[in-house]
C-alpha positions, 0 to 999 in steps of 0.5 A: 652085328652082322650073323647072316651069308647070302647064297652068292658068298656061300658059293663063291666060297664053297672050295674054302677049306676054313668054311665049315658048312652045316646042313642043320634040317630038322622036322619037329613031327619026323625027326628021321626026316633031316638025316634022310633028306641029307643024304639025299641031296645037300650043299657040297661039303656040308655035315649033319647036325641034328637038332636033338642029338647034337644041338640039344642036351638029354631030356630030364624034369627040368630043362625043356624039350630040347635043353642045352648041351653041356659043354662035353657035348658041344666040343664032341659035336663040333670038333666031329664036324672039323670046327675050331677057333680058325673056322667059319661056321655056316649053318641052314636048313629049310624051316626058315632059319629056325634050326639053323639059328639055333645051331649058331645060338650054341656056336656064339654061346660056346664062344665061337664067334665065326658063326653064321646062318645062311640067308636064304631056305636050302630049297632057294638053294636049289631052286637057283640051281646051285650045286648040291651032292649026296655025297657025304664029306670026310671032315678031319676032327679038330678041337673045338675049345667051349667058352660059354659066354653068359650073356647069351643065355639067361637061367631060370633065375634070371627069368623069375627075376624078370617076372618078379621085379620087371628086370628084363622083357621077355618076348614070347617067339611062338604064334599068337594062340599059344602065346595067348593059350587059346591052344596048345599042342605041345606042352602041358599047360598053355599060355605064356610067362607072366609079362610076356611081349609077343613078337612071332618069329616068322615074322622076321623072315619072309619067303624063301627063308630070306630074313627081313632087313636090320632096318625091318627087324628094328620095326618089329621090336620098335618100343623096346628100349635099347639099354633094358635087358631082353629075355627071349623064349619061345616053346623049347629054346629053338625058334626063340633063336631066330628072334635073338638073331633078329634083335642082334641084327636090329642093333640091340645088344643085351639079349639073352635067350632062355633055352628051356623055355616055356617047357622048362617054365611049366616043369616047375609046378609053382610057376604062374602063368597068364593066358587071354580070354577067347572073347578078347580076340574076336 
């Protein structure tokens, strides 16, 4: 399935008024950052969404660091930014992909079809020379209709399940020492969901934020059987994204992504999990 827009489409289709671009920059360490640069400098006619007031839910003991939306939340965000079912959706940033898929993860969740990400970092953008503005568009709310899809999202159930009877792979999107918890600045506890596979998202683009070919990204997951159910996380449910988006490109169908993540997993005291001997990666 296709879920990527190249630059030159995106411009040859910037005066479309049924193209919604959204502008989706986000710096885990600043979170002021991706609205200040906004408004310095973005795509014409793109809005600001950003990655914890407005594509994630409120933080609670359960859900992980960036929870889902409800779907009162989602239909605030994206009717306020001029979406409805005749829209197409294009979303960046300049992380690689990573917020803008997560942006188009909730978008194909909440039933919204016409959802893209742009292939390509905002920098590349501008390092073409292609227009940028300060200006910041007016954009007339229209009613953005939730129609959660369930077999874009796995529960924590389903997850137990997998680690339980083997009912689904999990594939763990964070780098290799967290995946190995060998280190772990963020969360907790370290390591990884019992069973999980590693398959590191940025290794699915490359640079500039250009994302690998469906033939490449297929070599990254070769070995995974093409019918088994597939469960994606990483550490809170936003660079997990980019790896859904990559197996959907790969033509892998049944893949889910588990949006608390490894945060939500270790906000249950019971939940086991697995880490690798620092003499094993010598």
């Amino acid at each position: 399935m296709a879920s990527l827009v190249s630059h030159e489409w995106l411009l040859a289709h910037l005066s479309d008024e049924t193209i919604r671009i959204l502008d989706c920059r986000f710096w885990l360490g600043d979170p002021a950052k991706g609205a200040s640069v906004y408004r310095d400098d973005h795509i014409p006619g793109a809005m600001y969404v950003d990655l914890e007031r407005d594509l994630s839910g409120t933080v609670g003991e359960h859900g992980g660091r960036h929870p889902l939306p409800s779907t009162a939340q989602a239909a605030e965000v994206f009717s306020r930014a001029g979406i409805d079912e005749t829209v197409t959706v294009v979303a960046y940033d300049d992380q690689d992909g990573a917020m803008a898929a997560r942006c188009w993860w909730l978008l194909r969740y909440f039933g919204h079809a016409r959802a893209y990400v742009l292939d390509g970092n905002y920098s590349e953008w501008r390092r073409k020379g292609h227009p940028v503005t300060s200006d910041v568009p007016s954009v007339a709310p229209r009613p953005f209709q939730p129609r959660p899809d369930r077999s874009w999202l796995a529960t924590i159930d389903d997850v137990r399940a997998a680690v339980r009877d083997r009912s689904a792979v999990l594939i763990d999107s964070r780098e290799w020492k967290r995946y190995a918890g060998l280190e772990e600045p963020i969360d907790r506890r370290p390591g990884r969901i019992p069973g999980a596979l590693h398959r590191f998202w940025k290794d699915g683009v490359t640079d500039g934020g250009y994302w690998k070919s469906a033939a490449e990204q297929a070599d990254r997951f070769a070995g995974l059987d093409r019918e088994t159910p597939i469960i994606v996380y990483c550490g809170s449910g936003v660079t997990a994204c980019p790896n859904v988006l990559a197996l959907k490109e790969a033509g892998y169908r049944n893949v889910r992504l588990y949006v608390g993540s490894f945060s939500d997993w270790i906000s249950y005291r019971e939940h086991p999990v697995e880490t690798d001997e620092p003499s094993s990666f010598a």
